[in-house]
Structures are given as C-alpha cells and as structure tokens.
N, C-alpha and C positions, 0 to 999 in steps of 0.2 A: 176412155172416160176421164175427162178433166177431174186432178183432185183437188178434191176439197180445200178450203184455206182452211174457214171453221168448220169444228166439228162440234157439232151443238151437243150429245148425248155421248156420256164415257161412263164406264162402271168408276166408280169410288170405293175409298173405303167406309166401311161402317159406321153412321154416327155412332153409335153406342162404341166401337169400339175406340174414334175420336177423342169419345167423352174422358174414358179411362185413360188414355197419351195425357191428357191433361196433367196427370197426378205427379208426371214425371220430368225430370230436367233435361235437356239435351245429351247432357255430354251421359247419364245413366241411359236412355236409350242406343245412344250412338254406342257404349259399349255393349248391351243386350244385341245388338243389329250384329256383335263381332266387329265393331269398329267400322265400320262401313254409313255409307249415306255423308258423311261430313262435307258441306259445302268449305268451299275457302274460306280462312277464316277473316282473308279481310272486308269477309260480307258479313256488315255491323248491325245490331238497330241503333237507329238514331235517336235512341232515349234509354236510358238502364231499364226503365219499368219495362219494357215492349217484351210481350210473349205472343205466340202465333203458335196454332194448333188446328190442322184440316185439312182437306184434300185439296190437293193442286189443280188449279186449272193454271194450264202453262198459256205461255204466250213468247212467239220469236217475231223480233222488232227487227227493220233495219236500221243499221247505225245511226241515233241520231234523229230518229222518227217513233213517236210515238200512237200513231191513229191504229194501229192493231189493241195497243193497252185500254182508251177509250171506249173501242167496239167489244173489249172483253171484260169491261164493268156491263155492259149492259145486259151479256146474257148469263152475267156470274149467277150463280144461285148461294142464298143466307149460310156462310159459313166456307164456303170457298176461300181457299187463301190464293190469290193472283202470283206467279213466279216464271219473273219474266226474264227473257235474255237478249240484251240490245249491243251486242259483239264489244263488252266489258269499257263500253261510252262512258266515261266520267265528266265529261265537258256538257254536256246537256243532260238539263232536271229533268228529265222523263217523266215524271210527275209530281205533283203540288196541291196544292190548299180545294182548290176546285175540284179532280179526280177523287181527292179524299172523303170530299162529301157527297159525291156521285156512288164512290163504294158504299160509304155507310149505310144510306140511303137503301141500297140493296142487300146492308147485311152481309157485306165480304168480310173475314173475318181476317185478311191484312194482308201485306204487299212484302215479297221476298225479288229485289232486282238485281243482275249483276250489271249494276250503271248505278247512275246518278238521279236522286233528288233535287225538288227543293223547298219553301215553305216551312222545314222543318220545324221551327216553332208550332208554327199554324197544326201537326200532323199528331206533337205529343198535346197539345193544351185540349184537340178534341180527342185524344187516346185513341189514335189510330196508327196499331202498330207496324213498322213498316223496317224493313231489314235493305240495307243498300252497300253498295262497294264504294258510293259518298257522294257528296253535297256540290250541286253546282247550280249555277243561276241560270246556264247557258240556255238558250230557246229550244224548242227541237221542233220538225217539220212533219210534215201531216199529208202523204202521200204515197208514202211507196210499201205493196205489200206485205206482210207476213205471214202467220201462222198462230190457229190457236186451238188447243187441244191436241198437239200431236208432239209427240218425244220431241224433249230438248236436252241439250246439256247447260246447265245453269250453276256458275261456281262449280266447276269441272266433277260435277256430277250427273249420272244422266238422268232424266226422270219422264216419265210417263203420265198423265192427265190422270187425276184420283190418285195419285201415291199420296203419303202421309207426308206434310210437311210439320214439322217444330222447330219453334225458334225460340231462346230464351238469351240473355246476357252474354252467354256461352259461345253463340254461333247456332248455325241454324243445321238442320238433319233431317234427311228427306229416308223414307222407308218402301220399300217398293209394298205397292198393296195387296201382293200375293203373301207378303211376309208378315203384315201386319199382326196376327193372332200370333204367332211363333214367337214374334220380338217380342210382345205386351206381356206374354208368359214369362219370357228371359226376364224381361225390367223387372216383372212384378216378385222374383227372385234375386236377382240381386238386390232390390234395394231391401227385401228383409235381411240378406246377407249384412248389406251396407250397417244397418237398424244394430244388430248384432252386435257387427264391429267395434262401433261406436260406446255401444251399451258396455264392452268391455273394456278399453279405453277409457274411458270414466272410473273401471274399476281397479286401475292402473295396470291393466296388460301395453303391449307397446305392438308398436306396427310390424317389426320385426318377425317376432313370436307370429302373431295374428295370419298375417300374411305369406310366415314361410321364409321369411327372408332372408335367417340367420344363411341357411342352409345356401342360399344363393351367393353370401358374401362368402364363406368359405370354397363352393366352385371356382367361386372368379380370382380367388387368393387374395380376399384381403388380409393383410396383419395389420396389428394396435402392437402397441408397448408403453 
C-alpha cells in the first residue's frame, strides 16, 4: 500500500486544555515539561508581540519548495498552528503576505518554520504570528513532494501532528499530546510556586534563602571576606 503524503485526520490536543496553555509563558511550560520540547532557539518570532498556542499540523518541505505548505492551509482546520521543516533553508521566504491571508482566512492560528520568511511587515501589521530561523526575499519552487501530518523533527525537536505548540518572545516549545494534562498540572504549580516567590521578594526575602542556594554555594566552596 502506497503511503500516504497527507494525512487528513490526527487526534489532537484538547481545545479546552489549549485554552488553559494560553495562561502560560514558554519558558514556565518548558520547565513543567522537565525542560524538554525547547526548539532551537534561533527560531524567532518576527515581531516581540507574536504568541502561538495549538496543535501542530506539521508539514516537511523539500529544500526550497514550498507547494506542500500551500496544500496544508487548505485543509488546516481554525486554530491549528502550521510547523513546518524545509531542511533549515534560509535563502528562500517560504512564505509571505499572500499564505498569510490564506491562513487567516481559515483561522490558523500561526506559523512555526525552521526556514525563512518574507513580507514580514505585511505578517505583524495583520497580526499574524509567525515563528522563523529568518527573513529572506529568495523565491522558492512549487513541485517537488512532501509530507503532511506525519512526525517531523523541526528545530531539532521531534514532533507529532496534534502535539502542543507555544510560542512567546522566549522561543517556541512543543509538548507531546500524551503529556499535555501532566505538564498543565506541573505549570499550573509552578507558577503558584513562581506567585509565592515573588510575593516574598517584595517582602525582602532574597533568592538565595528562597531557592536554597545559600546551601549550594557552600557545596561548591564558595568563600567572601
């Protein structure tokens, strides 16, 4: 049996449980996850505002070719975030001003690539948040096949169609969507933890105390005088 390129139908994560990822910032997930999921961090968004939160429909490009990313706005479904890997091409904009309002249009809810942009103005003016390895004018061609819905590794992380993607300022973190309930538990305790901290801090405790740390500088032998 010939496989599949696309795969139309993938379980996802939970909207509702989506809803809740929102509340939180990458790098507080990324540490609930145990440090894990962290794409590389030189996959930026191309605007400080840009945040992204949803499940992955992946897509694998050949170098330089973007008609697989084209064919997976069309069967994205409202809230999907696009996370594509085009064998880390920075010389050709994979996508631009036109793809941008092809997604909106269908209510993607934003673009994670390990490649190149371009339009960029054009991408923050309609707030559509988009996560890239960087900016290039270069064309790209529109024939040779890929893949979409099936395990990639994108910013040398691997990821699966329906994993949780977030992205904020930070960098971006993917969750596998078997783990999704487990992590959101973690986050939604650390960050009371975090809440805590801070609350004490204010009341001039120090990080040291707080965190334990006296305790670690004396392990490692530090001395003052």
């Amino acid at each position: 049996m010939k496989k599949l390129n696309v795969i139309l139908n993938v379980p996802k994560v939970d909207t509702k449980l989506v809803s809740q990822f929102r509340d939180f910032t990458a790098a507080t997930v990324y540490e609930a996850a145990g440090q894990r999921g962290m794409m590389d961090p030189r996959i930026r968004p191309i605007y400080n505002e840009a945040t992204v939160c949803g499940p992955a429909l992946t897509v694998k490009c050949h170098v330089g070719d973007n008609i697989m990313i084209h064919k997976a706005v069309t069967i994205a479904n409202p809230g999907d975030v696009l996370v594509v890997t085009i064998g880390n091409d920075v010389e050709s904009g994979a996508w631009g001003e036109i793809l941008t309002m092809a997604a909106q249009k269908k209510g993607v809810a934003g673009l994670v690539i390990d490649g190149a942009v371009r339009d960029s103005e054009a991408m923050k003016r309609r707030g559509f948040p988009v996560f890239s390895r960087g900016i290039a004018v270069g064309g790209t061609a529109k024939r040779n096949p890929g893949r979409i819905n099936h395990p990639i590794v994108c910013g040398n992380v691997f990821i699966e169609p329906g994993d949780l993607v977030l992205g904020d300022l930070d960098g971006v973190v993917i969750v596998a969507r078997e783990l999704c309930e487990e992590v959101l538990h973690n986050a939604k305790k650390r960050q009371q933890r975090e809440n805590e901290i801070m609350q004490k801090l204010e009341e001039g405790a120090t990080t040291l105390s707080l965190l334990h740390l006296d305790r670690m500088l004396e392990e490692i032998g530090i001395t003052e005088g």
